[in-house]
N, C-alpha and C positions, 0 to 999 in steps of 0.2 A: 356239556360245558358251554356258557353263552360266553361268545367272544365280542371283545367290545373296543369298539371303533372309535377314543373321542379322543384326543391331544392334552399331551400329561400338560400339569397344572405348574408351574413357576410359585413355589412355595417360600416362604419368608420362614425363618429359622422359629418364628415365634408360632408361626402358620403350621409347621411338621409337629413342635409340641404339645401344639393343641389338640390335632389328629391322633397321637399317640394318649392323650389322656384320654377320650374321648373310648377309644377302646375299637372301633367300627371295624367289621374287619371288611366292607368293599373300601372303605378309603385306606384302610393298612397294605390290600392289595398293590395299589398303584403306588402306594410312598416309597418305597425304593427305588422306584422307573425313576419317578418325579427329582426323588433328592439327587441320583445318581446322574440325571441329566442336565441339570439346572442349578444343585447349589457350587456356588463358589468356593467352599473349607471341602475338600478334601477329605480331610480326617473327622468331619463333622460327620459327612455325607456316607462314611467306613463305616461310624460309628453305629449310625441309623441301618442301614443294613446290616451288618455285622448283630444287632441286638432283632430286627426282625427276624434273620434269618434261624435265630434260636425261637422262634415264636411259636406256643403251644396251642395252635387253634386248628382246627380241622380245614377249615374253610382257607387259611395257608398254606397247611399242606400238601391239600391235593391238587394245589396248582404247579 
């Protein structure tokens, strides 16, 4: 597993739904760090994890 050194990203709510359409799963990795760090709504930032966290990709998984 490469472990990766870079400072989560400050995501604008329009910024996380883009990423999510988008599908990518190294930027799906870090969206939870990001939202959970940074976004201001709370329940926004539950939401977004709470729906990755059901996420069916391998590459999710096994981290």
């Amino acid at each position: 597993m490469k472990l990766m050194q870079s400072p989560l990203n400050n995501l604008s709510s329009e910024k996380i739904k883009d990423r999510l359409k988008r599908n990518d799963a190294a930027e799906l990795l870090m969206l939870p760090l990001s939202v959970g760090e940074y976004h201001s709504n709370w329940k926004f930032a539950q939401d977004i994890c709470a729906m990755l966290a059901n996420y069916e990709s391998a590459a999710m998984i096994a981290t």
